[in-house]
N, C-alpha and C positions, 0 to 999 in steps of 0.2 A: 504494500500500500504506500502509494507518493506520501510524503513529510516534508519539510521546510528543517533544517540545521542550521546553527550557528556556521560560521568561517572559523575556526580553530587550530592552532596551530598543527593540532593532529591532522589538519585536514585539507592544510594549504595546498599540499600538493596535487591532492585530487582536486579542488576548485582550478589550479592553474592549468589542468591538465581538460579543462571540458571545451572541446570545440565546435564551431560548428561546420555544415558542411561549408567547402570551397566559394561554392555561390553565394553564399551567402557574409563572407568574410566583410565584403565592403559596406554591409546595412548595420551590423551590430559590433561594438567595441568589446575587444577579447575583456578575458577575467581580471587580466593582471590591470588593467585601467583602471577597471570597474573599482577592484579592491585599492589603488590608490587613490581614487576620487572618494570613495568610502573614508578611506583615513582623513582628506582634506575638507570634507563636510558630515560636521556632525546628524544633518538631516538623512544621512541615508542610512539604508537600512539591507544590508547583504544576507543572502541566505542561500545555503546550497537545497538545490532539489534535489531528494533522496527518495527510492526506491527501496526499501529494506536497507541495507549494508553503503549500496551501492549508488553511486553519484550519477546522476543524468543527467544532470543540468542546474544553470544557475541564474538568480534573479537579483538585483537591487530593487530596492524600493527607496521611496523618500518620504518622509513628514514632515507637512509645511516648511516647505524650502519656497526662499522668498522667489518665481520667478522671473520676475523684471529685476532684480537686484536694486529695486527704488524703497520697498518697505510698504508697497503698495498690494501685489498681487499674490500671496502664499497658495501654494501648491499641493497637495499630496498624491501620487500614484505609481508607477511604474517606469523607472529609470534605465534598467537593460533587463533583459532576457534570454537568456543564450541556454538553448538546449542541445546538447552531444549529440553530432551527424549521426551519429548509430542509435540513438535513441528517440528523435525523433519521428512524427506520427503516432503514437502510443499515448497521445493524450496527460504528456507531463506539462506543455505551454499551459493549455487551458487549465489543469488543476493549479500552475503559477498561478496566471492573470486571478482565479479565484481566491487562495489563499490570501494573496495582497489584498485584495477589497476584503475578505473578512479581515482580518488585523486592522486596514485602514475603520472599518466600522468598529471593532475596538475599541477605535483610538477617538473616537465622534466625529469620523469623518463621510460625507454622502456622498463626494464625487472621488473617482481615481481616473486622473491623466496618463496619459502617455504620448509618445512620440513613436512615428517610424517611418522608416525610407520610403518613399513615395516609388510607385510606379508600378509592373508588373512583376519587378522583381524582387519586391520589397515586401512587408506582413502585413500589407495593409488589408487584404482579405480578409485572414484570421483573426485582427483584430474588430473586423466591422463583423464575423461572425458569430464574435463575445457579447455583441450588442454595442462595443464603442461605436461612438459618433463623431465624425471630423468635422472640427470647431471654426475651418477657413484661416485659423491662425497656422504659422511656421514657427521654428522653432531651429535657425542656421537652414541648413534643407529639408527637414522633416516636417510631414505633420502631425499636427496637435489633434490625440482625440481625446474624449471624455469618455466613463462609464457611469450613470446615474445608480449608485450602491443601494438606493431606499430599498 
């Protein structure tokens, strides 16, 4: 049964070790970013996706991270997503995307954002077939969607 784990040092190596397929390299930023943007904001939120023992993939998250960096807009939802080319289709994304909006509702939150590479070779599918919705905003070249958690 999928789980959500801390990043620990028992376990740095399988987190650095999760890739995804080739095509997919230029849409999502590998693990080891991930975990040094983790260290440089305290709003994120790293977790490895577990299968039993074994490591499939891996998520960030963020809460209320300010996103305009004015002190005006805070944010909560999904920061990267990286599921192991051997393990994806087996439904570890979507039980991601899920877990995050349960903890973001946790935490009193109703919406979880995310971002992702635009086009046909990008997640933008999968994520509109979570039920996110694309908000018209950018985010550098990505779009912005929402997931309404009520």
């Amino acid at each position: 049964m999928p789980h959500l784990a801390p990043v620990t040092p028992a376990t740095i190596d399988a987190a650095l070790a999760v890739r995804v397929r080739p095509d997919q390299e230029h849409a999502v930023a590998p693990v080891a970013k991930s975990l040094a943007e983790a260290y440089a904001h305290p709003e994120a939120w790293p977790r490895l996706i577990m299968d039993g023992e074994r490591v499939v993939g891996f998520l960030m998250a963020f809460v209320d991270i300010d996103w305009k960096d004015d002190g005006t807009d805070f944010r909560s939802g999904l920061w990267r997503l990286n599921i192991d080319a051997g393990e994806q289709g087996r439904g570890y994304g979507r039980f991601a995307v899920t877990a995050v909006g349960e903890e973001l509702r946790r935490r009193g939150k109703d919406l979880l954002t995310t971002t992702w590479h635009p086009g046909p070779d990008g997640p933008g599918a999968f994520y509109r077939r979570l039920g996110f919705r694309a908000t018209g905003e950018t985010s550098g070249d990505q779009t912005v969607g929402v997931l309404e958690l009520g």
